[in-house]
N, C-alpha and C positions, 0 to 999 in steps of 0.2 A: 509406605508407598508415597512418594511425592509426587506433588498435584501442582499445578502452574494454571493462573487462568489470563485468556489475553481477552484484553478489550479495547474496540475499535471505538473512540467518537466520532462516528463520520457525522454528516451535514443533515442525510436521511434519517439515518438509523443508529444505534448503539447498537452496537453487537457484541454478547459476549462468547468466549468457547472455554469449557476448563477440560485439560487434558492430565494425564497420570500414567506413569511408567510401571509396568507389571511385567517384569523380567525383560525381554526385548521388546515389547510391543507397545502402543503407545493407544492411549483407550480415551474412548470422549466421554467424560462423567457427566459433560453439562452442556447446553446451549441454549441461549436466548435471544431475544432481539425486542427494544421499542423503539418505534417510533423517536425522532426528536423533538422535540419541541423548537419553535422562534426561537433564537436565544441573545442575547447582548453582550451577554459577558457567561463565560462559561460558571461562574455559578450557577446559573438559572439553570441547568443541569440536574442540580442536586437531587430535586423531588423523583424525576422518574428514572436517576440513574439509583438513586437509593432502594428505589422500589422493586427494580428489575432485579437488584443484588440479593434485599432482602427474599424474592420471591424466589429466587435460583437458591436460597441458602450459601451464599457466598461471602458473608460478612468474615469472615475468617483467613479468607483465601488468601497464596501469595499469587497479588497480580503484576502484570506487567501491561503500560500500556503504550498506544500509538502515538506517536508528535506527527501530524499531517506536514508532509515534505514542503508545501505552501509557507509552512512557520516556522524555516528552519532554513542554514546556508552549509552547503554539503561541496566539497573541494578536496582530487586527489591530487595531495601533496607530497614531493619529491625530497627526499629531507636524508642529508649523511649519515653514516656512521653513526649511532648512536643509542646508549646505554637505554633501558627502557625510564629508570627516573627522568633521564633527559630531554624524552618526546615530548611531553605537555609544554615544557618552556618551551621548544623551538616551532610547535605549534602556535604557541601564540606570537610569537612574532612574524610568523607567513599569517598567520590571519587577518593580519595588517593591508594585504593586498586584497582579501575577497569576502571580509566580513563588512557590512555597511553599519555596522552598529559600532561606540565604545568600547572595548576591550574589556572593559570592568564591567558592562554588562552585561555580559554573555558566559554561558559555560559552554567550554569545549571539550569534546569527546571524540575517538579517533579508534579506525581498524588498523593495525598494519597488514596491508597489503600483498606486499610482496618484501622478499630481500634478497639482490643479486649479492651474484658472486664476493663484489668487493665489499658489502654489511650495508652498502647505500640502499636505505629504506623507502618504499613507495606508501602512504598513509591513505583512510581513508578520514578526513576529521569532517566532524560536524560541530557547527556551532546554534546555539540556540538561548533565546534572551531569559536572561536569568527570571525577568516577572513570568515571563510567561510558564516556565519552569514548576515556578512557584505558586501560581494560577493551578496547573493539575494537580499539584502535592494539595493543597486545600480544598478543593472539592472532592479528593478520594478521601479526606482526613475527616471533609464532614461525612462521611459517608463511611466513618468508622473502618477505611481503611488504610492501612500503610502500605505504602507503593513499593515492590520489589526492584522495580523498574522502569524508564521512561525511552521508547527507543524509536526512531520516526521510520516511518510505513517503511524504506527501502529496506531496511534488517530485517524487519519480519516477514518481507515476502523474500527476500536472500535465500535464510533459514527456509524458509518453506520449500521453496523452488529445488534448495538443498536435500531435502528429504524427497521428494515426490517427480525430479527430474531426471534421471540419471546419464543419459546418452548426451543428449547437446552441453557443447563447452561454452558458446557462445549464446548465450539467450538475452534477448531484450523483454522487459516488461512493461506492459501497457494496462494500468489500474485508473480507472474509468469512475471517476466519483460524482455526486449529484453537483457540488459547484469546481473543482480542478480532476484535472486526471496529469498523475504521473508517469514518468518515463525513468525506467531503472534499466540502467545496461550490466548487464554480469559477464566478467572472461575469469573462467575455470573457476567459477564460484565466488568469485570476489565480485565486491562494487566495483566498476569503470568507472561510473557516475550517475547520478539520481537528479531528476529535476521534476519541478511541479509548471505544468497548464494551466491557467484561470479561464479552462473550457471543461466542461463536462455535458453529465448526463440532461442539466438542466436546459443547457446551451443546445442541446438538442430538439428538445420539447418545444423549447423558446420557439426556434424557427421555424418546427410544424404549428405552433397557435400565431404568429405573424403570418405566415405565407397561405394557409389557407381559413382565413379566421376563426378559428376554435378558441377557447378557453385553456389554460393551463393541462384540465384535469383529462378531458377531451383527447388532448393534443399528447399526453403519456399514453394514454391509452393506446393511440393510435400507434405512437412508437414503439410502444411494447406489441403489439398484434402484427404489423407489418414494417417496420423497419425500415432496411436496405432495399426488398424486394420489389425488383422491376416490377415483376408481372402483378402485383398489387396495388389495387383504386387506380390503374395506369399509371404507377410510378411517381404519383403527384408524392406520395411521402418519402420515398427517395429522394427526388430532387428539391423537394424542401430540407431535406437532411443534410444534403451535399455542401453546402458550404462549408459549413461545422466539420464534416466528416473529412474536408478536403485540408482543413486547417488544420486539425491534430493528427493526420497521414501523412502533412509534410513534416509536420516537429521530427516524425517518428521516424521518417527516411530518412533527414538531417541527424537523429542519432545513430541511427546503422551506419552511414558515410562517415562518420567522426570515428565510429569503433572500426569501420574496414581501414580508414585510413590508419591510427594508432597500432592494430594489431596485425595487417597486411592480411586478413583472415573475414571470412564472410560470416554474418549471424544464421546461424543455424536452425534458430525457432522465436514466433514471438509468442509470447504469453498473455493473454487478458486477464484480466482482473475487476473487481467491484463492481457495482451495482450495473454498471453499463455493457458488462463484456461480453450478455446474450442477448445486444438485440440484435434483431433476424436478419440474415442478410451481414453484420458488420466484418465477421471472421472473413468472408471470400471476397467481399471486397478489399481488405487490407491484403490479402494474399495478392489478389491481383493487381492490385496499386505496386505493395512492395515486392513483389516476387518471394516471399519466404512464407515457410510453413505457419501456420497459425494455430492456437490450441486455446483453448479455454480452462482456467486453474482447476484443480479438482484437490483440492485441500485436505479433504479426505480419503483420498486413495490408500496410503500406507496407515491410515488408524482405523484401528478395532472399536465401531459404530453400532454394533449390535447388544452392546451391554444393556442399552437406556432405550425409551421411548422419545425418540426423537421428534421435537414437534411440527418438523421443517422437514423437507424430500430435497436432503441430501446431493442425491443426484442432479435433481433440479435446480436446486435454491445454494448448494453448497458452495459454491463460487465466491458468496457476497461474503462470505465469513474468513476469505482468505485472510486479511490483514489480521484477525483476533485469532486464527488459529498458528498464522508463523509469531508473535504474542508471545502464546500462550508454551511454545514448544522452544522457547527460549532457558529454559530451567530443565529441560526436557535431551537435549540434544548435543 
């Protein structure tokens, strides 16, 4: 029976999920979550990424992990006719227009996309700087493990989206992290295109502890308890929120108008994601801002959850595990 485990290093939290295929079904053998530490350089990782492994019994695992979309340049490329040995070269020479790095230091990786009629190829390529690369290969390597794979957020919530979506063609995704949140657009299951925010869930907090003077800790609190919602403390936490919220509601229109225009087709659903995508009130506001349906990931809906003592409420909490379970369903699907 093969076993896949994916893990997230977000900013908050590590998250891991390890999944296994038992005839059609798809089964969660494992889930964990700590805490992160400050960190400078992601070595300083090691101690409680090592510990979380060792405590899950993971040391053996094949995992697969996240490249936060933030640390990476993702560009869909329009590229001829051409044999599959011949994508990477011609990759690297368009990535001459939208990589800001040297060439020699970056690896590129690429989806094909689509291919019309005449074999002219639409690519999904990403590039990413070789140290940093090398940066995750050494911290799983201290940590006694060898890496299956290194794939950034927009694939594995792709994958995900893929299993757990079935009706909408057109979906945008909206993954809400403690320091960026991303924007993934998908038409018929492929990347459109993926970009990272340097807003998030912190950006929020921020401006309930500026605008009514609270403290960091305070000021989550409050965001977590009340939100969006008017009719709570009079709206004062709403409209301390509003700014924020009005900022990454327009990125968000701006890529639904970029996909209506490219596809002459309207987005069907948006999707949330990570750590930010239940607070109260955010769902009907974005509906009402963008006129589209709105849904919150459920990661878990098509896997078999009853095997294990699950330490976390699923239904509750299952959301933030999105990026480590599309991961982990990468060996899987």
């Amino acid at each position: 029976m093969s076993s896949f485990t994916g893990i997230d290093l977000g900013v908050g939290s590590i998250k891991v999920v390890s999944l296994s295929k038992d005839g059609d079904k798809i089964v969660l053998d494992n889930i964990g979550e700590v805490k992160t530490p400050q960190f400078n350089k992601l070595s300083d990782l090691n101690p409680v990424l090592k510990s979380l492994l060792r405590e899950m019994k993971l040391e053996d695992a094949q995992v697969v992990v996240s490249l936060p979309e933030d640390k990476i340049v993702s560009r869909l490329v329009s590229l001829p006719p051409l044999k599959e040995s011949e994508i990477k070269d011609a990759l690297r020479f368009e990535a001459e227009t939208f990589v800001p790095f040297p060439l020699e230091e970056v690896s590129i990786d690429y989806e094909v996309v689509n291919t019309d009629d005449a074999g002219r190829l639409t690519v999904f390529a990403i590039a990413a700087r070789n140290d940093l690369v090398a940066e995750y290969i050494k911290l799983f390597k201290s940590c006694g493990i060898e890496l299956s794979a290194i794939e950034p957020t927009s694939l594995a919530l792709r994958r995900l989206v893929g299993q757990t979506v079935i009706e909408a063609k057109s979906i945008m995704i909206l993954d809400i992290g403690e320091k960026f949140s991303d924007i993934i657009s998908l038409h018929e299951g492929n990347i459109f295109f993926a970009r990272s925010l340097s807003v998030g869930g912190e950006s929020l907090t921020r401006a309930i502890s500026v605008n009514l003077g609270l403290d960091m800790a305070s000021a989550e609190e409050y965001k977590k308890a009340y939100g969006m919602k008017e009719m709570e403390l009079e709206g004062k936490i709403k409209n301390a929120i509003m700014p924020v919220f009005e900022s990454i509601s327009e990125e968000v229109r701006r890529a639904i108008a970029m996909y209506v225009e490219s596809h002459n087709k309207s987005v069907d659903l948006l999707i949330l994601s990570g750590g930010g995508a239940k607070m109260p009130g955010l769902a009907e506001e974005l509906t009402k801002k963008l006129g589209v349906e709105v849904q919150i990931m459920q990661p878990f809906l098509k896997i078999e959850t009853t095997r294990i003592v699950v330490p976390v409420d699923l239904n509750l909490d299952g959301y933030r595990f999105s990026v480590a379970t599309g991961c982990a369903l990468r060996g899987l699907v």
